[in-house]
mmCIF entry with sequence, helices, sheets and N, C-alpha, C, O atoms, coordinates in Angstrom:
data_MODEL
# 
_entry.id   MODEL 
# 
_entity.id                         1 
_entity.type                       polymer 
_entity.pdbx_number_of_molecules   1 
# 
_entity_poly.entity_id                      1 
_entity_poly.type                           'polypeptide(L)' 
_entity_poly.nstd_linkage                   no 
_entity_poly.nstd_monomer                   no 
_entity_poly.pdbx_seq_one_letter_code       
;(UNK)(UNK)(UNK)(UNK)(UNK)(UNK)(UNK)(UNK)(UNK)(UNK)(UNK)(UNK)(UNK)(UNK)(UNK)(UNK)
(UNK)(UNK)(UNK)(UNK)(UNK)(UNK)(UNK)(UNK)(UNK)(UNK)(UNK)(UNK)(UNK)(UNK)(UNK)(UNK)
(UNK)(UNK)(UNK)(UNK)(UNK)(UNK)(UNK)(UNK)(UNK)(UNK)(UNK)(UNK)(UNK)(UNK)(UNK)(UNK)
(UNK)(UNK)(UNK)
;
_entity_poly.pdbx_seq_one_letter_code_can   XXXXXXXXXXXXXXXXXXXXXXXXXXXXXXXXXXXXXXXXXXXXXXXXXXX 
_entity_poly.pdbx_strand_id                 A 
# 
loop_
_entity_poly_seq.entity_id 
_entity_poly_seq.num 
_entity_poly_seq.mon_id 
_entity_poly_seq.hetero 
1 1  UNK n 
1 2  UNK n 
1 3  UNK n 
1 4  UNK n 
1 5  UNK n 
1 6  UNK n 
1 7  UNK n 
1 8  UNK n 
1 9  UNK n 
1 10 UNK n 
1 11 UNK n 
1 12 UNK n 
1 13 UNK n 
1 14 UNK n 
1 15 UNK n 
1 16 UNK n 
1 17 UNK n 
1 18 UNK n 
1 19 UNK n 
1 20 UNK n 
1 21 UNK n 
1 22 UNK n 
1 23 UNK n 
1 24 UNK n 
1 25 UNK n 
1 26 UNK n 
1 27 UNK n 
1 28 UNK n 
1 29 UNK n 
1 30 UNK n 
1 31 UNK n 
1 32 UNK n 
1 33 UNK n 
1 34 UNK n 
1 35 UNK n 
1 36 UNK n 
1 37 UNK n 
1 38 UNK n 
1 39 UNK n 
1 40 UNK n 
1 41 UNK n 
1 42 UNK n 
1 43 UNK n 
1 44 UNK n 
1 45 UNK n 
1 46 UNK n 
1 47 UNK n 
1 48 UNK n 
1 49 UNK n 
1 50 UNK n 
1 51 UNK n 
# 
_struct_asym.id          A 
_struct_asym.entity_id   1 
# 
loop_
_struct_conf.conf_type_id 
_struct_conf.id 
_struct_conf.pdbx_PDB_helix_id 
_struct_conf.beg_label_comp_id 
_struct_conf.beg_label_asym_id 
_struct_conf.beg_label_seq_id 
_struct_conf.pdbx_beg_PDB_ins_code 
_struct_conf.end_label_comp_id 
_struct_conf.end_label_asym_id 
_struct_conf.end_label_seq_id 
_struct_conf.pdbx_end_PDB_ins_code 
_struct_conf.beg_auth_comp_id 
_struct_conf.beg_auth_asym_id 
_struct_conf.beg_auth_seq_id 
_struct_conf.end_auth_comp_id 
_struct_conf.end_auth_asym_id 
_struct_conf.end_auth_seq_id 
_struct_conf.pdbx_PDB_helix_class 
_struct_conf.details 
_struct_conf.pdbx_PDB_helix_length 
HELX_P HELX_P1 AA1 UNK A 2  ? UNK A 40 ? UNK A 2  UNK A 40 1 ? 39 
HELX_P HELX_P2 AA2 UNK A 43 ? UNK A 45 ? UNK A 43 UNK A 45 5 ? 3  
# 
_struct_conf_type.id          HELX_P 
_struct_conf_type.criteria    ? 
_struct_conf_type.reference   ? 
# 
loop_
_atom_site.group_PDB 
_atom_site.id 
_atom_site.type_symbol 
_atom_site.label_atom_id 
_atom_site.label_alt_id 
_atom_site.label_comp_id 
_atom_site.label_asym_id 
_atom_site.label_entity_id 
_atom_site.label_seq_id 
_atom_site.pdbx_PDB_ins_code 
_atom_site.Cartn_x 
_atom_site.Cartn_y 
_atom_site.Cartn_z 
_atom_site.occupancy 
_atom_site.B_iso_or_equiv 
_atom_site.pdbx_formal_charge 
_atom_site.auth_seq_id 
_atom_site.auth_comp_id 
_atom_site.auth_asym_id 
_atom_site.auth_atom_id 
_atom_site.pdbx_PDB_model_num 
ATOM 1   N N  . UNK A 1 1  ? 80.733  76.771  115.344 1.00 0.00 ? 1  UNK A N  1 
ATOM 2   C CA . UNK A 1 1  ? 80.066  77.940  114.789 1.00 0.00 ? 1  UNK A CA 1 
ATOM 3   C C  . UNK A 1 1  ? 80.821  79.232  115.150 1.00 0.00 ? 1  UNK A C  1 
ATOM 4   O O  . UNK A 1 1  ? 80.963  80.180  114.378 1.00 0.00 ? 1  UNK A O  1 
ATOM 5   N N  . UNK A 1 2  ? 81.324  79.158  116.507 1.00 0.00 ? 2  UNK A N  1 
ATOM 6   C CA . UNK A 1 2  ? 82.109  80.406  116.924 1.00 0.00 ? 2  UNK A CA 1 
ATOM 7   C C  . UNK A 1 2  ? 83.405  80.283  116.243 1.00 0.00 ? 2  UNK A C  1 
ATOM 8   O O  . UNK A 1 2  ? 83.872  81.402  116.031 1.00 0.00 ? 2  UNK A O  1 
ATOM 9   N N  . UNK A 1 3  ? 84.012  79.510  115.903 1.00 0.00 ? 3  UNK A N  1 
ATOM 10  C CA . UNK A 1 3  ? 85.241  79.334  115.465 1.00 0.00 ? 3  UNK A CA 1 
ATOM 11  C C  . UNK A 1 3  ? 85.115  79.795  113.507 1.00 0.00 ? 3  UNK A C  1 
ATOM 12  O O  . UNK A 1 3  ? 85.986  80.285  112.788 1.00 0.00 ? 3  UNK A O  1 
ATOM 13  N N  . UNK A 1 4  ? 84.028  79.483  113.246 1.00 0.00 ? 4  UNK A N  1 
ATOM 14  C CA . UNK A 1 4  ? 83.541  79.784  111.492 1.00 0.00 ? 4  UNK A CA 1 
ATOM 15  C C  . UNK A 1 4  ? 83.417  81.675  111.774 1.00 0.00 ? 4  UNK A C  1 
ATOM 16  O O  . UNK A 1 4  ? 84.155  82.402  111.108 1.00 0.00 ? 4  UNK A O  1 
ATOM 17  N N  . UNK A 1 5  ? 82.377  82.323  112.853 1.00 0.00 ? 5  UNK A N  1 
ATOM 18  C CA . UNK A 1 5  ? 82.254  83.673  112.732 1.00 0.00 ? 5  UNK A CA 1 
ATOM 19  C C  . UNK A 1 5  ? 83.575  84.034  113.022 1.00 0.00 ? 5  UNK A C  1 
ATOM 20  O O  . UNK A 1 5  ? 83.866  85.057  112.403 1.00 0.00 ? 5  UNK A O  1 
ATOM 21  N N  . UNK A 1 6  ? 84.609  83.557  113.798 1.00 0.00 ? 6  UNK A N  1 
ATOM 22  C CA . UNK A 1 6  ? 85.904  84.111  114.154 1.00 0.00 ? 6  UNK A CA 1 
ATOM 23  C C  . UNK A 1 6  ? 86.918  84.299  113.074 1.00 0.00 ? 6  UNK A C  1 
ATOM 24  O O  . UNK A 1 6  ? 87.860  85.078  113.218 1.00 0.00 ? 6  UNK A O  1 
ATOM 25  N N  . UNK A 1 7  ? 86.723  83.558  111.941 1.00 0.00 ? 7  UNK A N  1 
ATOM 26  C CA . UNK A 1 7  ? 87.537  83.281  110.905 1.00 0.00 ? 7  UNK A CA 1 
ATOM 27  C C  . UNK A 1 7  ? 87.113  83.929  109.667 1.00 0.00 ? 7  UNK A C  1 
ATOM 28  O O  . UNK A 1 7  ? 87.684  83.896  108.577 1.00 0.00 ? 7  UNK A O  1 
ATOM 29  N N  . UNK A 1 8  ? 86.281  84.384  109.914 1.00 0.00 ? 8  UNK A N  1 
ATOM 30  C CA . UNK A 1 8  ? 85.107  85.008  108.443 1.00 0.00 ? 8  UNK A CA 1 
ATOM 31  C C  . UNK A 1 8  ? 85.425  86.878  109.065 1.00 0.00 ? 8  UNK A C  1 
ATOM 32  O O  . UNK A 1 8  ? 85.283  87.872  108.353 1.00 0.00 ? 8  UNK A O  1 
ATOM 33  N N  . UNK A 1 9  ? 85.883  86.878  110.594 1.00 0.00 ? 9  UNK A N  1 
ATOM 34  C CA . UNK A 1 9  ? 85.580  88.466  110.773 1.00 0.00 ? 9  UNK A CA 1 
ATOM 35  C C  . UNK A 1 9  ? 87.320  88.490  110.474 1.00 0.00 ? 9  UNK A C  1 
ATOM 36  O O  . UNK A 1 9  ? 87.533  89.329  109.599 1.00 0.00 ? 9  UNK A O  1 
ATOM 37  N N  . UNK A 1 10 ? 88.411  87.927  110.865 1.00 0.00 ? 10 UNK A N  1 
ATOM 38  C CA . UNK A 1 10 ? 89.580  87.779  110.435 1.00 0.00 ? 10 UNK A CA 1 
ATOM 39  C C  . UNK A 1 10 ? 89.868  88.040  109.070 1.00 0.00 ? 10 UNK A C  1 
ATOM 40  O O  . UNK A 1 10 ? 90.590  88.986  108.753 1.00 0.00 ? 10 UNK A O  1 
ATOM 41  N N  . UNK A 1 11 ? 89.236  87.090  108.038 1.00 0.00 ? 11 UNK A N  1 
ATOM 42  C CA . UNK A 1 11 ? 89.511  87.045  106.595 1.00 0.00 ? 11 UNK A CA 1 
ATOM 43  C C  . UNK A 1 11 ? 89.142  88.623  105.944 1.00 0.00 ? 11 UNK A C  1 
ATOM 44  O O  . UNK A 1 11 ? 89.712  89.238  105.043 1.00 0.00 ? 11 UNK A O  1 
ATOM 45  N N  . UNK A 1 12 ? 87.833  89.040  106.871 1.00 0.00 ? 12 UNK A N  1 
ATOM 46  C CA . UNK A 1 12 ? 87.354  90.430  106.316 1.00 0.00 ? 12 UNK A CA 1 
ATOM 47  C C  . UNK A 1 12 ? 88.438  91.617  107.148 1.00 0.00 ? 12 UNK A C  1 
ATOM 48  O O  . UNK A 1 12 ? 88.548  92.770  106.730 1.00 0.00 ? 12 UNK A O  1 
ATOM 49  N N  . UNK A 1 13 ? 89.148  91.127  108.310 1.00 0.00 ? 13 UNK A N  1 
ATOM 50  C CA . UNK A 1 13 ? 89.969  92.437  108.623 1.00 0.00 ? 13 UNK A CA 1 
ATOM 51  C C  . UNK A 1 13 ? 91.132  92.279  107.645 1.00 0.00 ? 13 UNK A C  1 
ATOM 52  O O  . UNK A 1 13 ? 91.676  93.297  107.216 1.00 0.00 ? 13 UNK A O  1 
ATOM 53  N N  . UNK A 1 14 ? 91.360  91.614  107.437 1.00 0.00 ? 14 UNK A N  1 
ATOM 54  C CA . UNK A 1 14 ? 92.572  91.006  106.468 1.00 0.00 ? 14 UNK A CA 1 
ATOM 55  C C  . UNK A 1 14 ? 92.602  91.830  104.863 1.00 0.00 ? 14 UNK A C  1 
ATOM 56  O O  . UNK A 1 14 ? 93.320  92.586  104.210 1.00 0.00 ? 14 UNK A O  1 
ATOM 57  N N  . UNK A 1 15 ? 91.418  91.164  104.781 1.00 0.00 ? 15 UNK A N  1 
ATOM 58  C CA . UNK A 1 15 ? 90.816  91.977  103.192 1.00 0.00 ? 15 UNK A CA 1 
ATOM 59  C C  . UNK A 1 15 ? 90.853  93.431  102.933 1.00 0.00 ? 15 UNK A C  1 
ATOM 60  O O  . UNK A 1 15 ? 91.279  93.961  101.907 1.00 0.00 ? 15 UNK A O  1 
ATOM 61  N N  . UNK A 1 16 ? 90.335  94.049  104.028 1.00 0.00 ? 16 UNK A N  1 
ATOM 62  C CA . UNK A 1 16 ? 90.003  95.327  104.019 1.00 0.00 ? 16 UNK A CA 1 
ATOM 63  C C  . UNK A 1 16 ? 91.522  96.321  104.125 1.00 0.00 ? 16 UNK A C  1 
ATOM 64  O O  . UNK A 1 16 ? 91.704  97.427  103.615 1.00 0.00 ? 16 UNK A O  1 
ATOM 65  N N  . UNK A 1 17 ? 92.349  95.624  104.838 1.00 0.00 ? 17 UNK A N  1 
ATOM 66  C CA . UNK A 1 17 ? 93.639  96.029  105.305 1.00 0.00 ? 17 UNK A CA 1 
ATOM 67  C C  . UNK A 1 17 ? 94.506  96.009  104.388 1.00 0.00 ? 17 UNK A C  1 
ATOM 68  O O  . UNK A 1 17 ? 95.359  96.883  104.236 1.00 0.00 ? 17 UNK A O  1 
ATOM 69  N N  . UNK A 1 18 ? 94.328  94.692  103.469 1.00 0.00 ? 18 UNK A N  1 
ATOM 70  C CA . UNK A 1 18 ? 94.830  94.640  102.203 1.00 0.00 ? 18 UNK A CA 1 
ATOM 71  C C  . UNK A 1 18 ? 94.104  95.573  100.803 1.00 0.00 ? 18 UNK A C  1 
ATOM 72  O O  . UNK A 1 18 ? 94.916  95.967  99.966  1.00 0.00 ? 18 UNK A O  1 
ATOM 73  N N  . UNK A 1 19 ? 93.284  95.757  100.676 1.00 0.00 ? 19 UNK A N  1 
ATOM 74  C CA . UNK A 1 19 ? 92.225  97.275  100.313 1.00 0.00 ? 19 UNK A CA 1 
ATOM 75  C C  . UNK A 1 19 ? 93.057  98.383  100.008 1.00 0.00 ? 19 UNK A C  1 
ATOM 76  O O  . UNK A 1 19 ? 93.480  98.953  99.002  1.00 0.00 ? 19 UNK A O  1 
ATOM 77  N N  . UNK A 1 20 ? 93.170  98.516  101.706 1.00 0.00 ? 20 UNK A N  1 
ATOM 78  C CA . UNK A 1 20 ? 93.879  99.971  102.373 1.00 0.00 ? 20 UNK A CA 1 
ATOM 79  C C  . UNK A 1 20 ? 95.071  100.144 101.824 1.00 0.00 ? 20 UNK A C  1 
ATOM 80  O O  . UNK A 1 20 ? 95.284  101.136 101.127 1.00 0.00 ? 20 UNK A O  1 
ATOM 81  N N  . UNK A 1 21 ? 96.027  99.202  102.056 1.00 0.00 ? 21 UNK A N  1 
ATOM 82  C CA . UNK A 1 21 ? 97.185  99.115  101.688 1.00 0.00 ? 21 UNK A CA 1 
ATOM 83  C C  . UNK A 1 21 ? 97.655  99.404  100.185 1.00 0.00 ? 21 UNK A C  1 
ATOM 84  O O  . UNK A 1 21 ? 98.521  100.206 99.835  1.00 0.00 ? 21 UNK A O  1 
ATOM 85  N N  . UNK A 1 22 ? 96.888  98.569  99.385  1.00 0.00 ? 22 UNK A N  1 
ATOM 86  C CA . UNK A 1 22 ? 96.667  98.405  97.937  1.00 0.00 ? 22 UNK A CA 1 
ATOM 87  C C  . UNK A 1 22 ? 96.389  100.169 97.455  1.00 0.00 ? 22 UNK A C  1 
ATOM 88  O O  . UNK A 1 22 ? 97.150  100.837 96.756  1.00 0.00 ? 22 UNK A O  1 
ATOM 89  N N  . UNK A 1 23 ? 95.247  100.564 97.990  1.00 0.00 ? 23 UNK A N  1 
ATOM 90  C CA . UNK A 1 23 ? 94.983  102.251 97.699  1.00 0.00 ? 23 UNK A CA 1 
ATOM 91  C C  . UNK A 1 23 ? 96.440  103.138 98.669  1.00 0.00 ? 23 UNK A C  1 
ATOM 92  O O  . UNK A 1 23 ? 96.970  104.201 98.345  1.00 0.00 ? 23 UNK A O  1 
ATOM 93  N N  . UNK A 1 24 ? 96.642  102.611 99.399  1.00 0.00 ? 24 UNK A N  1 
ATOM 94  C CA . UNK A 1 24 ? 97.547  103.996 99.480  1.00 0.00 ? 24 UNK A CA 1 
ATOM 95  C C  . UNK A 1 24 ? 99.258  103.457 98.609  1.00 0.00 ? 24 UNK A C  1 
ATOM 96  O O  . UNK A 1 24 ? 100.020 104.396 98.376  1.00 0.00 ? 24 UNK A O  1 
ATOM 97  N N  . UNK A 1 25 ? 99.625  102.375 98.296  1.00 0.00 ? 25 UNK A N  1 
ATOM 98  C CA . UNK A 1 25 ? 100.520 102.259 97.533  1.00 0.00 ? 25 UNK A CA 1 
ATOM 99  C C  . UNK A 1 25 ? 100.376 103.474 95.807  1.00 0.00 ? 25 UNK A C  1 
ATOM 100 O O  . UNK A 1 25 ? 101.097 104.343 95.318  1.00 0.00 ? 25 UNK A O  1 
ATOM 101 N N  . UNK A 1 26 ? 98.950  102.798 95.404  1.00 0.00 ? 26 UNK A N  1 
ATOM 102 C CA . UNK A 1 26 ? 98.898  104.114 94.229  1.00 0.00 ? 26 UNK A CA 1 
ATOM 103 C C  . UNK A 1 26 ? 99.106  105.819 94.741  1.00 0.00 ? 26 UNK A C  1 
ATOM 104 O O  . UNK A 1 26 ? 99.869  106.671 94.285  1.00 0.00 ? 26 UNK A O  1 
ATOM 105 N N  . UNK A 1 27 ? 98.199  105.897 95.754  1.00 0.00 ? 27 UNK A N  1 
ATOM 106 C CA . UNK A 1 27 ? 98.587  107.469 96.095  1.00 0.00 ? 27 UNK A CA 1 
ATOM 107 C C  . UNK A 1 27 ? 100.084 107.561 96.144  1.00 0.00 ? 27 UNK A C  1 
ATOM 108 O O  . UNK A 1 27 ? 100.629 108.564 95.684  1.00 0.00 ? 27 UNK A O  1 
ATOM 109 N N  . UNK A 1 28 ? 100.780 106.596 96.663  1.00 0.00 ? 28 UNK A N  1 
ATOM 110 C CA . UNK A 1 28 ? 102.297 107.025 97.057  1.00 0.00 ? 28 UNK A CA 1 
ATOM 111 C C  . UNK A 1 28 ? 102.717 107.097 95.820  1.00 0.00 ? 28 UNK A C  1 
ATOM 112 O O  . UNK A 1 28 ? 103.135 108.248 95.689  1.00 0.00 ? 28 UNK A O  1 
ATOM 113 N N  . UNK A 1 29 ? 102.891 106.315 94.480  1.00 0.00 ? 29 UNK A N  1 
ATOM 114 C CA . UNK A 1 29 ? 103.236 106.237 93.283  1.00 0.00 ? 29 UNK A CA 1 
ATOM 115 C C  . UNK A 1 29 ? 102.225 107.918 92.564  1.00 0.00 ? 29 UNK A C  1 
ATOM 116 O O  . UNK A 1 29 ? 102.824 108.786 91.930  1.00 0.00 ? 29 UNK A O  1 
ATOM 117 N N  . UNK A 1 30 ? 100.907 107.985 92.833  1.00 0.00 ? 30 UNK A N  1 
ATOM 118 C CA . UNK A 1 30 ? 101.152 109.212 91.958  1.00 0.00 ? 30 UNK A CA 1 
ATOM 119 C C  . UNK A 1 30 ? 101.811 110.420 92.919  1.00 0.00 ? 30 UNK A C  1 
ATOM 120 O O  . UNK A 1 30 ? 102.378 111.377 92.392  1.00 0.00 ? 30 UNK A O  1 
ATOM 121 N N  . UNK A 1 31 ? 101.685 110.290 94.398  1.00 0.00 ? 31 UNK A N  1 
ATOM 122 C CA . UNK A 1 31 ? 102.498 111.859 94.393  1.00 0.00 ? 31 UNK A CA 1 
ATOM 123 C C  . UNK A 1 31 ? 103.770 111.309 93.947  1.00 0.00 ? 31 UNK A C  1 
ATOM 124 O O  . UNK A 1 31 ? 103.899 111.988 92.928  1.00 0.00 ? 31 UNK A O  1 
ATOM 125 N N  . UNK A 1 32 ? 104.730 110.618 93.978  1.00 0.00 ? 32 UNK A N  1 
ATOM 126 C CA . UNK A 1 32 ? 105.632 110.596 93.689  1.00 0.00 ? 32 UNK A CA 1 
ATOM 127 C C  . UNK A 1 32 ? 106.204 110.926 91.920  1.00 0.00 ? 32 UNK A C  1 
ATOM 128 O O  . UNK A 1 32 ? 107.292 111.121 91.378  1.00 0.00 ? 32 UNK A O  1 
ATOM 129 N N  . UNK A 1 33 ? 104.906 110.853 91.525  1.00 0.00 ? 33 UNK A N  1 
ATOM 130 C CA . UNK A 1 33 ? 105.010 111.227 89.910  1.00 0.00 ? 33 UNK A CA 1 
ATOM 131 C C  . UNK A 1 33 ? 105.128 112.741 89.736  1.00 0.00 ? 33 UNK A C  1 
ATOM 132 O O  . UNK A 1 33 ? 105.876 113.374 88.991  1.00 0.00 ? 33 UNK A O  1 
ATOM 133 N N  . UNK A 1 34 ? 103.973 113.275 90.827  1.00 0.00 ? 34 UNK A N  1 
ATOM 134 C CA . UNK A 1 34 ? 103.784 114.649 90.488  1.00 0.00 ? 34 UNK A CA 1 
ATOM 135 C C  . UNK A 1 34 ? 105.232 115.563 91.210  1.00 0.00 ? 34 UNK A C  1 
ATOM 136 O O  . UNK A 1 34 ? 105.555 116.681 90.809  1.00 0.00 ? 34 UNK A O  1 
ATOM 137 N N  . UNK A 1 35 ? 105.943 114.836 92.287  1.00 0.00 ? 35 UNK A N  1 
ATOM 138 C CA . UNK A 1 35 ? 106.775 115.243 92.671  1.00 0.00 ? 35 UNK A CA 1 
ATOM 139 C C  . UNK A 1 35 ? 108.078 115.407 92.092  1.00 0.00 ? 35 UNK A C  1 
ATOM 140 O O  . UNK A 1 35 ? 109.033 116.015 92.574  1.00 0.00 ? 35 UNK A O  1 
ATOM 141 N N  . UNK A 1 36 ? 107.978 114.565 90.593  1.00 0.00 ? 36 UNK A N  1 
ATOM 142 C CA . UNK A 1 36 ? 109.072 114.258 89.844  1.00 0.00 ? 36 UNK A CA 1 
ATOM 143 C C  . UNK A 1 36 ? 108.985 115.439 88.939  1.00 0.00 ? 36 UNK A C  1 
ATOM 144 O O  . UNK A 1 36 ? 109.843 116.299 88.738  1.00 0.00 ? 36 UNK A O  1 
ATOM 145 N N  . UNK A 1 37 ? 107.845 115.328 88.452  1.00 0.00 ? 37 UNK A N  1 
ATOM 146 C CA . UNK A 1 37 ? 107.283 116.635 87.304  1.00 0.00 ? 37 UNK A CA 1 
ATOM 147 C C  . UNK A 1 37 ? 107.663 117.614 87.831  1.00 0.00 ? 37 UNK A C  1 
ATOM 148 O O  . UNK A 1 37 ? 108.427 118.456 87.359  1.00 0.00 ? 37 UNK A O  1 
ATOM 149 N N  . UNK A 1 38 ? 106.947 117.591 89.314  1.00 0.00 ? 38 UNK A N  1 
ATOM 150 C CA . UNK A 1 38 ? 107.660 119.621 89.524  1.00 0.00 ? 38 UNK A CA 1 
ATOM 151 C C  . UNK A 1 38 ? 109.121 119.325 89.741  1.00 0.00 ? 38 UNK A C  1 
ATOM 152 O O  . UNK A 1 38 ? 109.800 120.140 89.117  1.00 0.00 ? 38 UNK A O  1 
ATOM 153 N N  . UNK A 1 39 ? 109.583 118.765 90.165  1.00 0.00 ? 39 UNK A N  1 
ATOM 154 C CA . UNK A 1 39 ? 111.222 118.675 90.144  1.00 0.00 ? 39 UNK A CA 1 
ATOM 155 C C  . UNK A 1 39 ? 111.824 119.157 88.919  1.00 0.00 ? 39 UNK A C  1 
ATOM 156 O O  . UNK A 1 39 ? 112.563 120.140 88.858  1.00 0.00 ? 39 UNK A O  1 
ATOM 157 N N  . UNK A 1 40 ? 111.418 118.297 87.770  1.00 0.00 ? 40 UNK A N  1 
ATOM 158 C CA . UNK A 1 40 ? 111.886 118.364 86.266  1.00 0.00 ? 40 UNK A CA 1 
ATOM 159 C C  . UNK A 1 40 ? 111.534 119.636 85.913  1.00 0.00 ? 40 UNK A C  1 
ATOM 160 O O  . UNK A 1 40 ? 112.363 120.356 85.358  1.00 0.00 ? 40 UNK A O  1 
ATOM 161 N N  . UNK A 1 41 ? 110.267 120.077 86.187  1.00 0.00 ? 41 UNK A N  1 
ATOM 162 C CA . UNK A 1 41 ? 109.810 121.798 85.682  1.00 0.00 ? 41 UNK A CA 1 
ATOM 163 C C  . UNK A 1 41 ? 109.493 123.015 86.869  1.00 0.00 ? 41 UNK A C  1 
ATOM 164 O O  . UNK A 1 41 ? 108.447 123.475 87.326  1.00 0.00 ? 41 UNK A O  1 
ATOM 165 N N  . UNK A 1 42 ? 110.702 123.240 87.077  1.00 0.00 ? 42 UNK A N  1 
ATOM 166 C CA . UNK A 1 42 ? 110.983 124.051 88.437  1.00 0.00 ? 42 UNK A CA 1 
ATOM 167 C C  . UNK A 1 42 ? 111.035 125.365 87.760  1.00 0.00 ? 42 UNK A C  1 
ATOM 168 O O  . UNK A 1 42 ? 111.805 125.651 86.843  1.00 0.00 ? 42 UNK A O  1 
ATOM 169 N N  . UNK A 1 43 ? 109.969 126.291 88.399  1.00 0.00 ? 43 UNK A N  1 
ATOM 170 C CA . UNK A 1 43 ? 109.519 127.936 87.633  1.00 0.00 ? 43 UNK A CA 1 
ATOM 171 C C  . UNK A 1 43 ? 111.204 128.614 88.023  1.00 0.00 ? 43 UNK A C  1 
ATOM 172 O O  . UNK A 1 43 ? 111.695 128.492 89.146  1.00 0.00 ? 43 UNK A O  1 
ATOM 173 N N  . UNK A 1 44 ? 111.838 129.245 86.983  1.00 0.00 ? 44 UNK A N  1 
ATOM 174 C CA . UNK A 1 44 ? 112.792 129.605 87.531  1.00 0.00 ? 44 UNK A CA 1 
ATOM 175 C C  . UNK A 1 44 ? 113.949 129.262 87.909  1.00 0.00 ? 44 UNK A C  1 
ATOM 176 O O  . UNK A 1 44 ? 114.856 130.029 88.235  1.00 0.00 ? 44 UNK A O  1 
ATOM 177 N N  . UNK A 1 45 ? 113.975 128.073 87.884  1.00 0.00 ? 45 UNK A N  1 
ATOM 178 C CA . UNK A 1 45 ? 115.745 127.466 88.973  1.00 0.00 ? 45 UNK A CA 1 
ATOM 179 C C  . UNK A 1 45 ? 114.982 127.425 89.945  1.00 0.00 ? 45 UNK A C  1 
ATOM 180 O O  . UNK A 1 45 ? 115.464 126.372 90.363  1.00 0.00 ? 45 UNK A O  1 
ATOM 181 N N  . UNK A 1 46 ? 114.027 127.705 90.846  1.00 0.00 ? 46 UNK A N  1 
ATOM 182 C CA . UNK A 1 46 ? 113.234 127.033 91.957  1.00 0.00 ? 46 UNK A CA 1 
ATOM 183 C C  . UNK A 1 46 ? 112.911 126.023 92.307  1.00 0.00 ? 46 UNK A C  1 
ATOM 184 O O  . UNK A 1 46 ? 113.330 125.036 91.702  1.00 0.00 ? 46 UNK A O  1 
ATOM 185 N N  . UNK A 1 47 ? 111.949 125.863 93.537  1.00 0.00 ? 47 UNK A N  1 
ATOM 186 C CA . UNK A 1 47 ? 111.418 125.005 94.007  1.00 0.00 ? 47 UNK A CA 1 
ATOM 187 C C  . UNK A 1 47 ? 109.930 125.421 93.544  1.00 0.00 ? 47 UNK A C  1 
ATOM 188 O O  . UNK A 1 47 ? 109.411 126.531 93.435  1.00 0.00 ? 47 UNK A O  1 
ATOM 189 N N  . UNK A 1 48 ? 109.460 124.186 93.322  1.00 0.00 ? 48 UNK A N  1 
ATOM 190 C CA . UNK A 1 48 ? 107.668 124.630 92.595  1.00 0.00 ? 48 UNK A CA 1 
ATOM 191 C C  . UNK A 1 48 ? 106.512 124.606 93.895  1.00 0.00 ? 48 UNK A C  1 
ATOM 192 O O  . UNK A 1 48 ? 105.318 124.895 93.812  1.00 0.00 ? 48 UNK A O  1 
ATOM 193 N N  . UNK A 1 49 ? 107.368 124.114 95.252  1.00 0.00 ? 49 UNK A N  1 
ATOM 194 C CA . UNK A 1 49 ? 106.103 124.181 96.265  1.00 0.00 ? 49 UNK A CA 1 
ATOM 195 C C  . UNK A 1 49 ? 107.169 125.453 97.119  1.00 0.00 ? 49 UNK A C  1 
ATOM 196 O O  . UNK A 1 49 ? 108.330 125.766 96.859  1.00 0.00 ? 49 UNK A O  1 
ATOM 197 N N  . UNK A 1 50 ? 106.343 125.924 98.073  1.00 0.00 ? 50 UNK A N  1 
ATOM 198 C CA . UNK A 1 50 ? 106.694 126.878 99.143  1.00 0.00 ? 50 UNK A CA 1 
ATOM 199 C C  . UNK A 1 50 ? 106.601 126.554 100.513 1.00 0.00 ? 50 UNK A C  1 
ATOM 200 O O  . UNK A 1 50 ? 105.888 127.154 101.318 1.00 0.00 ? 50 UNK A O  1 
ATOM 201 N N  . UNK A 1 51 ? 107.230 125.730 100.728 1.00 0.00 ? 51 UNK A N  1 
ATOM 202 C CA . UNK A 1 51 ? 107.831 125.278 102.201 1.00 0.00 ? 51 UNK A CA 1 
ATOM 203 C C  . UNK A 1 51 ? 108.497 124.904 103.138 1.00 0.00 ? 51 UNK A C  1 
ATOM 204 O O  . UNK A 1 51 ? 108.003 124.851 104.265 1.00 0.00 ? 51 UNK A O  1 
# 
């Protein structure tokens, strides 16, 4: 029985981690989109952020 709850709280850290992972791969893909856009449409011959 301890060995079934040990394997069920595993599968769920597993899951959740894979979740996590899964959501921040898209964030990385859209900033990387929006980072392309301001690249391509730079106000000026600039840089479009200030830092």
């Amino acid at each position: 029985m301890v060995a079934l709850i040990l394997a069920l709280i595993v599968i769920a850290i597993l899951f959740g981690a894979g979740a996590a992972l899964h959501a921040l791969w898209w964030i990385a893909i859209i900033a990387l989109a929006i980072w392309l856009i301001g690249f391509a449409f730079r106000p000026g011959g600039r840089t479009w952020y200030y830092w």
